[in-house]
Each structure stands twice: as C-alpha cells, then as structure tokens.
C-alpha positions in Angstrom: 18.7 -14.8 36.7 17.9 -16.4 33.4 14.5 -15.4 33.6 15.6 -11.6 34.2 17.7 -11.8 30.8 14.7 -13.3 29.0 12.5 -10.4 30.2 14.9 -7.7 29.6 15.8 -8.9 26.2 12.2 -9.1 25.8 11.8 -5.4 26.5 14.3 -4.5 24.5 12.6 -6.6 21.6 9.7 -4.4 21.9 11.1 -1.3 21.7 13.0 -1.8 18.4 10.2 -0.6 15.6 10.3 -1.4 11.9 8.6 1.5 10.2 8.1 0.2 6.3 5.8 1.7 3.5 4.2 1.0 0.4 1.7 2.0 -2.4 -0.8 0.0 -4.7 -2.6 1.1 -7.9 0.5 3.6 -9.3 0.2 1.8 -12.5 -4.0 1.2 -12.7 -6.0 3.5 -15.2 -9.0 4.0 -12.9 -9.4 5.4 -9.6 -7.4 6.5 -6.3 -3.1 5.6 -5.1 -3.4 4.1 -1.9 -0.4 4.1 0.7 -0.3 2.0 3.8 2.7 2.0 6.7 2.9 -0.4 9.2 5.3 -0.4 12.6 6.4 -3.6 14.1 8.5 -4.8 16.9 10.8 -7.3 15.9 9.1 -9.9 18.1 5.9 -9.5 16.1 7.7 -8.8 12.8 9.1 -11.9 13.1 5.7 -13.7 14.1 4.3 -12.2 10.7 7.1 -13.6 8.6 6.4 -17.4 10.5 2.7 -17.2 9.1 3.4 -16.2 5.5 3.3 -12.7 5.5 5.3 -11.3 2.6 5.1 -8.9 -0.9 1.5 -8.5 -1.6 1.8 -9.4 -5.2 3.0 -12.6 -4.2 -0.1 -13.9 -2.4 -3.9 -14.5 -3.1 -6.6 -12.3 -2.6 -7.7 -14.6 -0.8 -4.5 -14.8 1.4 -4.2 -11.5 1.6 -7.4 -11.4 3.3 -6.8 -14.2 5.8 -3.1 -12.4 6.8 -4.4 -8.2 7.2 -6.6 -9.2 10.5 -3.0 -10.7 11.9 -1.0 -7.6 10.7 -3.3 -5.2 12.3 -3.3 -7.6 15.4 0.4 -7.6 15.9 1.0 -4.2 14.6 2.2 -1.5 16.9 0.5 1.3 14.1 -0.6 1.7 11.1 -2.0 4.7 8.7 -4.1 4.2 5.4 -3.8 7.1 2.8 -5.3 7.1 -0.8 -5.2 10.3 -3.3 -8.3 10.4 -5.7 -8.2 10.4 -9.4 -8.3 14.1 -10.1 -5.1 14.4 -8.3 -3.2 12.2 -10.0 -4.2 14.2 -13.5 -3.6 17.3 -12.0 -0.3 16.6 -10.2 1.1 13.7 -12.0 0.8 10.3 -10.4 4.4 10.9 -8.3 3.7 14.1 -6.5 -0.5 12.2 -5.8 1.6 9.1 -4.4 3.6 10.9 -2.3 0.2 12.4 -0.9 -0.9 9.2 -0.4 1.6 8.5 2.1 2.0 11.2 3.8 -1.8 11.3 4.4 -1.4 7.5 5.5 2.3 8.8 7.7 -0.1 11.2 9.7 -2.8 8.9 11.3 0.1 6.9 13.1 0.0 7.9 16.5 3.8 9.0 16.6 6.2 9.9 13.8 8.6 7.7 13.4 12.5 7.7 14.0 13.1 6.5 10.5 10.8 5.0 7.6 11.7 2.3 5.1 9.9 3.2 1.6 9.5 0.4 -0.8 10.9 1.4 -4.2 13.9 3.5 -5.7 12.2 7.6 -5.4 12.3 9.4 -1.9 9.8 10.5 -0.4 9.7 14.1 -0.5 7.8 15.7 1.7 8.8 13.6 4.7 11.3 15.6 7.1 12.8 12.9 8.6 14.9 9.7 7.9 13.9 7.2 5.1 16.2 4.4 3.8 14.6 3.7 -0.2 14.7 -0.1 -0.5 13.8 -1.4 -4.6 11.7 -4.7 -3.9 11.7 -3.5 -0.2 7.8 -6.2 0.2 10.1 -8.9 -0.6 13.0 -8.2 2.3 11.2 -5.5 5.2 7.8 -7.4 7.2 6.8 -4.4 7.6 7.0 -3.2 3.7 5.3 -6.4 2.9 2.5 -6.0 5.9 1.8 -2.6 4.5 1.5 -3.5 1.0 -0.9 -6.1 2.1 -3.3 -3.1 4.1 -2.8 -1.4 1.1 -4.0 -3.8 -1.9 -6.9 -5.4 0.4 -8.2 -1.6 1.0 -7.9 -1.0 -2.7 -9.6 -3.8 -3.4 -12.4 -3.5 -1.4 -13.0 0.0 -2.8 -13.0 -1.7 -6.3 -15.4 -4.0 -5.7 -17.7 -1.2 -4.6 -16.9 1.3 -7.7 -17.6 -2.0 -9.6 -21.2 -1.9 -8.7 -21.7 1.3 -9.8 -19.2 1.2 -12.4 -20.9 -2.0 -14.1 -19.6 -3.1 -17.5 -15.7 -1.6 -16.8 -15.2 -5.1 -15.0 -13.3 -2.9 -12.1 -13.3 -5.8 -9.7 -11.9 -8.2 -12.1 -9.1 -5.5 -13.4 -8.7 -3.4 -10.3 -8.5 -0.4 -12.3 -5.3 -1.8 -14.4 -5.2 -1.3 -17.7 -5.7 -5.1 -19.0 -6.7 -5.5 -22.4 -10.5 -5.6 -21.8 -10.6 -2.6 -19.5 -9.0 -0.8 -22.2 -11.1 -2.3 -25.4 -14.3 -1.5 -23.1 -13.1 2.0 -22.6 -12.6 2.5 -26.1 -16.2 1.2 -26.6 -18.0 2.8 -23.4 -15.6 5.8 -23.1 -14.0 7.1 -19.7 -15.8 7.4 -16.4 -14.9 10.4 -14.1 -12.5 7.8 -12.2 -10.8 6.7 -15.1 -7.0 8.7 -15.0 -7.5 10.9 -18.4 -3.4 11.6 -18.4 -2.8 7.7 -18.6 -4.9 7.1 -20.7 -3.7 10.4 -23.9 -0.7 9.1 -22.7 -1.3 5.6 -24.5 -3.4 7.4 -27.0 -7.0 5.6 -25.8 -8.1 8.8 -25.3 
C-alpha cells in the first residue's frame, strides 16, 4: 500500500511542470539577445536546486559549464532563441528580446500551460499565461536553469566572434560595454555587431 502512494505521488510529481524564462546580453554593446526556457518537473527541479543550480550571474563560467549538461539532462524541454544585432537597432532592444524568446518558446515540443518570465515587462506576443517575476533566477529553478542555457550559449558564440573580432577583447567583455571595449571602440571604431543605437545613445558614436 505504501508503495502504491509512493508511485502515485511520484506520478503526480512528474506531471507538475515549471515553465521559467530568461534573457542574457540585453545590456551588452556587441552582438545578438539570447533567450533560453526550460520545463521541469518538480522532482528534477528540485534535484537541480540540490546541485547548485541557481541565477546565472551568480556562478562561474566555469560552473556554469559543469551545471548546463545536468539541466539539459533532467529537463523535460527546453528552446534557445537569440535576435541579431541589426534587430535590436532597428526595433529597439525590447521588441528584439521579446523575439528572442518567442523564437526560443517555439522549439519546445508543447506550449506551455503557463510561463514564468524573469524580470518586471510582459511578454507581449505570448498568448497565453505568464506570471512576471523581478529576480525571478534567484527564486524559479527553472528561471535560473534557463538563464544558465542562456549565458553559456552566448558565451560560446563570443568566444567565436572573438576570433574573428580580435582586438575588441569580445571574450573577455562578452560584448558589455566595460571600459576597455568602449576605449577600443573609440580607437578601432564599430564592427557590424557592435549595437550602433547603444552606443549614440552614450555618445561613443
């Protein structure tokens, strides 16, 4: 009998999805958004949280690195989205990020019931429910597990454009607008990744 209640509540475990999103590289100067969204069942949300998994910003690259092959282990889904440079100039970095998720929303294999977005703005184009949760990485697994897809895929696509991008020190800035990205710019000038309406907007350009 006990057993029976074990497996059922098991079941039930397993049915129950978390359905969290998240974006990385809103505030860099130099190439793509990306989105990520993750869904967990609360069994193997809960195994994530046991092994460290939690806000992106928080952790290593290193760490990072070590905890996405677990995510995408124990994850039920997941969906990678990115919106290129030229978007984000021509529609404003809001309307490119919401892009970016949507175009991450529709490689999951379902639509969800409901999604958890990290941060204060809706998501717009999404017909369906969405709770907006500000520092949502830090209290939803699967916010923080999507954050981490998110930033490791950025970051691997920095290291590449830092090879061909050589003397921006992309890999070392990821695109942000650090001092020395932006003293290089002003020496170098833009490449045609760097986000021209940042940078008029704080008059490097």
């Amino acid at each position: 009998m006990q057993e029976k209640k074990e497996e059922d509540l098991q079941q039930v475990l397993n049915k129950i999805f978390e359905v969290g999103i998240d974006e990385v590289g809103r505030g860099a100067v130099f190439g793509p958004v990306f989105s990520a969204v993750v869904v967990l069942t609360e069994k193997n949300k809960y195994i994530l949280k046991q092994v460290g998994v939690m806000d992106s910003k928080k952790l290593t690259p290193k760490r990072r690195k070590l905890l996405l092959p677990k995510i995408l282990l124990l994850c039920s889904d997941y969906g990678v989205g990115q919106s290129s440079t030229r978007e984000i100039d021509k529609l404003g970095i809001r309307v490119a990020t919401e892009l970016s998720m949507i175009r991450a929303l529709k490689k999951l294999k379902e639509k969800p019931s409901e999604l958890i977005i990290d941060g204060p703005l809706l998501l717009r184009p999404w017909e369906g429910i969405q709770k907006n949760i500000v520092s949502g990485d830090s209290k939803f697994t699967a916010i923080a597990s999507a954050s981490i897809i998110a930033k490791v895929s950025r970051d691997k696509l920095m290291e590449r454009l830092d090879k061909k991008y050589s003397g921006y020190a992309i890999f070392k800035n990821k695109g942000y607008g650090t001092q020395e990205h932006l003293s290089i710019i002003k020496e170098n000038g833009i490449t045609n990744l760097h986000r021209k309406s940042f940078l008029r907007k704080s008059n490097i350009i």
